[in-house]
BAPAMAR-617536 format. One record per residue (C-alpha): residue in one letter; z, y, x. Coordinates in steps of 0.1 Angstrom, whole numbers, padded with zeros to 4 digits, always signed. Example, Ala and Ser with C-alpha at 12.3 -4.5 7.8 and 13.67 -1.06 7.14 Angstrom:
2
a+0078-0045+0123
s+0071-0011+0137
END
This chain:
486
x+0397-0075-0297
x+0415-0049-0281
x+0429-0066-0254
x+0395-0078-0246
x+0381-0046-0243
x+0407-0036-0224
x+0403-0065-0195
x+0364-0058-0200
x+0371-0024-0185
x+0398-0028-0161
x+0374-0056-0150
x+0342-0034-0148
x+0364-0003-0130
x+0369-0031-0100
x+0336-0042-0101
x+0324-0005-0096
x+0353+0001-0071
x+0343-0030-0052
x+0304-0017-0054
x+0311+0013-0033
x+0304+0015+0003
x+0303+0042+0027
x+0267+0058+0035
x+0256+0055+0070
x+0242+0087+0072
x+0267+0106+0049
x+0301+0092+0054
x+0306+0093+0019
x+0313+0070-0004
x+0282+0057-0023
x+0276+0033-0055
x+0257+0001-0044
x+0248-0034-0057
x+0243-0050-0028
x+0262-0057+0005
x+0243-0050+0038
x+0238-0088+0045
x+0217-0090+0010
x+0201-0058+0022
x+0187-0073+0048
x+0179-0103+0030
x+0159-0087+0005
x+0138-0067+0032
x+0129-0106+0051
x+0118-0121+0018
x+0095-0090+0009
x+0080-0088+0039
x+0056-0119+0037
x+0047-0105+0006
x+0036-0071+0015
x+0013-0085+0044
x+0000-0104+0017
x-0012-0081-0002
x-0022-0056+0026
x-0028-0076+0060
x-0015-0069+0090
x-0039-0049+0112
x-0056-0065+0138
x-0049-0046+0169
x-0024-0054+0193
x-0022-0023+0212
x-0014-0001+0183
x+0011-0024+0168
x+0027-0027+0202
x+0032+0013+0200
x+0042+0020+0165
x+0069-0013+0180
x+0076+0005+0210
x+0084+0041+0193
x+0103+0025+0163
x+0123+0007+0185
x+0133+0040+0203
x+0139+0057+0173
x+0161+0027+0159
x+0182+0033+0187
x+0191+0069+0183
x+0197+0064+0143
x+0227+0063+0118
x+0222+0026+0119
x+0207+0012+0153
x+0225-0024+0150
x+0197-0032+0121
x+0170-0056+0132
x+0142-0035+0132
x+0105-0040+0124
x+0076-0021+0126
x+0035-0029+0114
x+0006-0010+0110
x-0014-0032+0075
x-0048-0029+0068
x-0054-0005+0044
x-0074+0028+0041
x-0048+0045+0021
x-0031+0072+0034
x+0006+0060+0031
x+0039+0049+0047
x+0067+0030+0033
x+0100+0013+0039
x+0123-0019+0025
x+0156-0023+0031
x+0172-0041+0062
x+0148-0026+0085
x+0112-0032+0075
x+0084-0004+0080
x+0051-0001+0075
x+0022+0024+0082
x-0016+0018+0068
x-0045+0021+0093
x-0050+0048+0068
x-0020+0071+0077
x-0023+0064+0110
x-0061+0078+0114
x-0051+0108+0098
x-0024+0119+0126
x-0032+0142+0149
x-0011+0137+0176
x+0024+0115+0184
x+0043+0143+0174
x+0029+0140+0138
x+0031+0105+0140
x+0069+0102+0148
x+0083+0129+0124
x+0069+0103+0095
x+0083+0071+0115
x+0115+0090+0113
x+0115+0102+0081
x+0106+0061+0067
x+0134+0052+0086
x+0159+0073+0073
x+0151+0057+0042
x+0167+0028+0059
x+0194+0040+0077
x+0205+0060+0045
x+0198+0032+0020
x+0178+0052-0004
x+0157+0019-0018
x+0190+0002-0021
x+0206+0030-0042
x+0176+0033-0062
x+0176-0005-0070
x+0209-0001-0082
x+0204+0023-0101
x+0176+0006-0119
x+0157-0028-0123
x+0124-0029-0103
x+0094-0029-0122
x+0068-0057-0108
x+0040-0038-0088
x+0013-0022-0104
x-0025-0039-0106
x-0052-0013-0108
x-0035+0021-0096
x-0021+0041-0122
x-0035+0017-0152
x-0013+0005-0177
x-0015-0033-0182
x+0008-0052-0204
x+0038-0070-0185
x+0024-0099-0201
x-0011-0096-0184
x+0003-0086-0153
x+0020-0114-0145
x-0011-0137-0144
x-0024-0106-0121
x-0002-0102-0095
x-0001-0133-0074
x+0021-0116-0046
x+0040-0094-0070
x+0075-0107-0053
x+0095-0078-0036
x+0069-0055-0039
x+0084-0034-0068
x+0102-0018-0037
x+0075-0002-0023
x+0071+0019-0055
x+0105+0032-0059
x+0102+0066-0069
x+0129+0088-0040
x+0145+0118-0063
x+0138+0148-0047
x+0175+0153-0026
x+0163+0115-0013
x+0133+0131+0002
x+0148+0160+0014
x+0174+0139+0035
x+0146+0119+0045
x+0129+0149+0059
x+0162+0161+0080
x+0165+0126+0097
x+0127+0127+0104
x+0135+0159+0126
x+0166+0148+0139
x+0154+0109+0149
x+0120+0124+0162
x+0135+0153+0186
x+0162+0128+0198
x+0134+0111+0216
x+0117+0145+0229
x+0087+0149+0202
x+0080+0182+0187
x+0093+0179+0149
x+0069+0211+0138
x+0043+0189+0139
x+0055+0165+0109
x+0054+0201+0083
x+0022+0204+0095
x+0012+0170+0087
x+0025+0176+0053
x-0004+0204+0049
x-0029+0176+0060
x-0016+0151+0027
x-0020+0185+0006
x-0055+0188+0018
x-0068+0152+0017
x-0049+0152-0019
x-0066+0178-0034
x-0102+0174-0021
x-0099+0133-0032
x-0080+0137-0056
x-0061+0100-0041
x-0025+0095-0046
x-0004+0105-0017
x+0028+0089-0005
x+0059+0097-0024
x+0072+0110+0004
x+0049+0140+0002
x+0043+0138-0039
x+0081+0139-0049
x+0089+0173-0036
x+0082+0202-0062
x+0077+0228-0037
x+0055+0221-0004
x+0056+0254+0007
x+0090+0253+0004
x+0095+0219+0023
x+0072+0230+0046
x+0096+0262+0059
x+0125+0238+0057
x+0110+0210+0079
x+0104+0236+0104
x+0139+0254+0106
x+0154+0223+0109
x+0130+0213+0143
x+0140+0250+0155
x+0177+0243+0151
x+0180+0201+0167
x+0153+0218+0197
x+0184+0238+0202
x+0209+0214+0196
x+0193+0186+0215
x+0183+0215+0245
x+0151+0202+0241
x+0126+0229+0261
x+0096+0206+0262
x+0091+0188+0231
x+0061+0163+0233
x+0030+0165+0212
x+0011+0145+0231
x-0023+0149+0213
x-0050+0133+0236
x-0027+0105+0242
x-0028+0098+0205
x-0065+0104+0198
x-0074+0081+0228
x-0052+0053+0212
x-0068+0052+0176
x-0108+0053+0192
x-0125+0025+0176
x-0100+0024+0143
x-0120+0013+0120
x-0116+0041+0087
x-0123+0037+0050
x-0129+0005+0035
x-0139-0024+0051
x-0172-0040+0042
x-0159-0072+0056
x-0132-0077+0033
x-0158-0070+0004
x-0166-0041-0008
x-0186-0026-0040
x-0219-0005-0043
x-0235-0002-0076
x-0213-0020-0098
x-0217-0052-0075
x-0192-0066-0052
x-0206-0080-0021
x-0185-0103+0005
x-0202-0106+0041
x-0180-0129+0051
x-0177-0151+0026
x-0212-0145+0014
x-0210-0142-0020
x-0215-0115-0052
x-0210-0105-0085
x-0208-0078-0109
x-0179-0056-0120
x-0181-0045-0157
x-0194-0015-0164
x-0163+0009-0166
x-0141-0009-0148
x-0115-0002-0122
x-0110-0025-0090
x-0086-0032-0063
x-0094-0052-0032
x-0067-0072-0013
x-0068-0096+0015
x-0052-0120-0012
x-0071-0111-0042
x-0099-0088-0062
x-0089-0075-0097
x-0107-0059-0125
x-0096-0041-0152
x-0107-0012-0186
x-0090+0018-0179
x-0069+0013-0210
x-0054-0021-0194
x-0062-0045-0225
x-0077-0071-0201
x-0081-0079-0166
x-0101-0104-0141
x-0092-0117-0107
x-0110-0136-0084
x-0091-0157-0058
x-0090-0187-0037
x-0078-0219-0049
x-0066-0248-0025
x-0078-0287-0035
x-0103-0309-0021
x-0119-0313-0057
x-0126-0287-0084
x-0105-0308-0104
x-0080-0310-0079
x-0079-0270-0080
x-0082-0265-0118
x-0049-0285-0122
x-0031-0262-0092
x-0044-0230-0110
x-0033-0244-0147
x+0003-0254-0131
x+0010-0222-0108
x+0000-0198-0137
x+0020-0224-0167
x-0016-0225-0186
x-0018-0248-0212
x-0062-0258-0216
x-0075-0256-0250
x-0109-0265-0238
x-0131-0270-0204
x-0167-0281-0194
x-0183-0296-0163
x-0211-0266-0157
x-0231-0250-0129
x-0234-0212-0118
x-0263-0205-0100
x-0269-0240-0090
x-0232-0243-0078
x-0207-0266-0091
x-0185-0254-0117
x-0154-0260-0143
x-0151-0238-0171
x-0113-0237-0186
x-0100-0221-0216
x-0063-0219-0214
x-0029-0201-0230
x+0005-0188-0214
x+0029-0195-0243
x+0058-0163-0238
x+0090-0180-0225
x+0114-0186-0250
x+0137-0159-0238
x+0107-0140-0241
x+0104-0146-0277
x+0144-0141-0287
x+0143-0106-0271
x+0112-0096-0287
x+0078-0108-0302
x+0053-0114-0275
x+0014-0121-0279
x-0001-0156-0262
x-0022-0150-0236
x-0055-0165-0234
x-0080-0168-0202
x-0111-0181-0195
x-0114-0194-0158
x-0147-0200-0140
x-0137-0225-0106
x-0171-0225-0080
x-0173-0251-0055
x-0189-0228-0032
x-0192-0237+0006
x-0157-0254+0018
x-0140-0234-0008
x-0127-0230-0043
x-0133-0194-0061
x-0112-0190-0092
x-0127-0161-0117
x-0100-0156-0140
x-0103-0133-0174
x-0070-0123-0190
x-0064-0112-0222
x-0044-0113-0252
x-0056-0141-0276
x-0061-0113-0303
x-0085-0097-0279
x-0102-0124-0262
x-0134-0128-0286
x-0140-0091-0276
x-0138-0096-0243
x-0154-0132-0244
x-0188-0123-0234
x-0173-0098-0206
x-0155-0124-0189
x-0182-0153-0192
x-0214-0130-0184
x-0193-0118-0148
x-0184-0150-0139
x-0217-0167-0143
x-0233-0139-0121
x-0216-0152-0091
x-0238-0162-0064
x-0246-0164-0028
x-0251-0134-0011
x-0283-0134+0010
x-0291-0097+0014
x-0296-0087+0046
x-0287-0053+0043
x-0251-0063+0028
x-0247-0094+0051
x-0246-0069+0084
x-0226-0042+0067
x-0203-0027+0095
x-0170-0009+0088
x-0170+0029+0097
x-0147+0033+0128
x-0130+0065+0146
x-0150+0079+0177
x-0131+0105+0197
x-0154+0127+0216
x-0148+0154+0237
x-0163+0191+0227
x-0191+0201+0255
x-0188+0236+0246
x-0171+0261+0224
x-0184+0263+0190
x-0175+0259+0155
x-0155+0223+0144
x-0181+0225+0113
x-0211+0232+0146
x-0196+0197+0164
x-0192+0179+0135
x-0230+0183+0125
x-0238+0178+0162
x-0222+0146+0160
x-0245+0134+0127
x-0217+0141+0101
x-0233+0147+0067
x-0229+0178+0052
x-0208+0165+0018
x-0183+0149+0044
x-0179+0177+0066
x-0144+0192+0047
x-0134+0154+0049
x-0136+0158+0087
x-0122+0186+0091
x-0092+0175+0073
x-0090+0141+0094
x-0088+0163+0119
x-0062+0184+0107
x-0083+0218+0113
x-0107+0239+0092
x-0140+0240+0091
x-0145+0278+0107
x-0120+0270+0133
x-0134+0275+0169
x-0128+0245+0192
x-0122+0253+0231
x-0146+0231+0254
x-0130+0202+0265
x-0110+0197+0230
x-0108+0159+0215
x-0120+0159+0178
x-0128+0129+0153
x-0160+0119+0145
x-0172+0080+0131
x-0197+0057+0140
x-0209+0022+0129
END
């Protein structure tokens, strides 16, 4: 017995040994589980997932820029002979994230909330010195990712979850928690990466006051970049002795800002949600596109993703999904759903919803049998509603425990058989709200120009922090500011 432990640790000293590589960024030595080649792996199998769940944003000219400036940054980095790759998703959330080998991404989100290039490439920098310093893979092995979360900060069972989360692969890495030293290093290559290339790195602490703002009037999460730190004010001097000492390092007299150039290239981004991915207005959500509605239970939290909409209580004891399911027949699609998900039916029924064809399926997830030897897990019991509606299959899935699912029985059903075409007018030609940059005729107030320009009075502190200003701030004549239109 001794012996054995013996070999066990002479075994696991080598392993740890053979698990140390030097840090790009660092030069010293760090603990890793992965080499670089399964690095950049992991990154290329992650990255169908998170367009996925977000979608890529539809505009070629901005994606060829936030390309074009990644590229450049790439190139001056601790790690320039990574294949880089840079997207801008669909998504109103302000945020920015990495994955290893290479793979960034900025929501439409984030980028209307920039103010300028300079703002703009201090966070590019900062995500990729998450790369080049392999933060995410130091993290991972330091811990085993979690699967990605459903509805925001909800708790739902791990059981639940995984009926939920139908593009769940990879994506635990986008909510790796940085430690606060992670950030901080983050926040020096930001400065360094964005004054090699000639932009003013001041700008990025002043962004950071921007998060703060649009955090505490929403009330939204912000990136962790931002959330991780315990001292803003702090961060904030920091960030901006750090651009005072690489302007003098890097001789850099003329650092560019480049404001109008920016403004000019997000006109017309469309900001918020958008109503033509679906979208929810008294309890009800509506799909222009694909023309259809139904309720969400009172109380209930939502997310909307290109790939699926979810439901859940707040206290994460249930959830519903509704999705598209491939098959030329309903029956075609009920046995896909009941094979992809392992669902064993207990019963179904040939039915109609609002005069459209329909199958009604009860069905359990027995837990795995590893499952079960590690500890006791509940069966898991949903009730499926598949519509034939148009050329396509709608799954409306309710999940539950089967303890639970008499309680949540009428929920489920009563939802699902409230789905119907959408022929509201009003909802059909709902437009997304979109960026306008207009130029100030004359000197005045920003809270004067935003009223001149038809923005309500309970949005006005949400303009002026879009635009990165306050509301008693005069604007010169001939300044760009942000306003929307339809």
């Amino acid at each position: 017995m001794k012996k054995y432990i013996v070999s066990t640790s002479i075994a696991a000293v080598l392993l740890l040994f053979n698990s140390c590589a030097t840090n790009p960024v660092t030069g010293k030595r760090d603990i890793v589980l992965m080499s670089e080649e399964q690095e950049i792996a992991l990154g290329a199998q992650s990255d169908p997932a998170v367009l996925a769940q977000f979608g890529l944003y539809e505009d070629k000219a901005l994606q060829q820029f936030i390309q074009q400036k990644g590229q450049a940054m790439a190139a001056v980095s601790h790690r320039p002979e990574l294949k880089y790759d840079f997207k801008v998703v669909d998504s109103p959330v302000i945020n920015a994230f990495a994955l290893p080998g290479g793979y960034v991404y900025f929501t439409r989100g984030i980028m209307a909330h920039f103010n300028n290039e300079a703002q703009f490439a201090g966070v590019l920098g900062h995500e990729i010195g998450h790369i080049t310093a392999r933060h995410s893979v130091q993290q991972q092995s330091k811990a085993t990712l979690a699967q990605v979360g459903l509805i925001g900060a909800m708790v739902i069972s791990p059981e639940i979850a995984q009926l939920g989360d139908v593009a769940s692969q990879g994506l635990g890495l986008l909510f790796l928690k940085f430690g606060r030293d992670d950030e901080r290093e983050s926040d020096e290559l930001g400065v360094e990466y964005s004054t090699k290339i000639g932009y003013d790195a001041d700008e990025m602490a002043d962004f950071f006051l921007t998060l703060q703002r649009q955090q505490a009037g929403s009330g939204q999460a912000i990136p962790d970049f931002l959330s991780t730190h315990p001292n803003p004010g702090d961060r904030y001097t920091k960030v901006h002795e750090l651009a005072a000492a690489w302007k003098k390092k890097e001789n850099l007299t003329n650092a560019k800002v480049a404001r109008n150039d920016y403004l000019k290239r997000i006109d017309g981004l469309v900001y918020g949600e958008d109503p033509r991915q679906g979208f929810v207005e008294n309890s009800v959500f509506y799909h222009p596109e694909l023309k259809f509605r139904f309720p969400v239970p009172s109380g209930w939290g939502y997310q909307n993703t290109p790939q699926v909409f979810q439901m859940a209580p707040k206290d994460g004891s249930a959830m519903m999904n509704l999705m598209l399911v491939p098959g030329e027949t309903l029956e075609a699609a009920a046995q896909a759903l009941m094979q992809g998900f392992n669902l064993q039916p207990v019963e179904s029924k040939s039915t109609t919803v609002n005069g459209l064809p329909a199958l009604a399926i009860v069905a359990d997830q027995q837990p795995q049998q590893q499952a079960q030897q590690q500890q006791q897990q509940q069966v898991i019991r949903t009730l499926t509603y598949l519509i034939r509606y148009g050329n396509n299959n709608y799954s409306l899935m309710g999940i539950t425990t089967a303890d639970n699912f008499d309680n949540y029985f009428q929920t489920f059903s009563s939802t699902m058989q409230s789905f119907a075409e959408l022929k509201e007018a009003d909802k059909l030609n709902r437009k997304p709200e979109r960026i306008r940059i207009v130029t100030v005729p004359q000197t005045a107030t920003l809270s004067q120009i935003l009223q001149n320009n038809n923005i309500k009075q309970d949005r006005l502190e949400e303009f002026a922090i879009l635009n990165g200003m306050e509301l008693t701030d005069r604007v010169e004549k001939g300044t760009m500011v942000k306003v929307v239109s339809h």
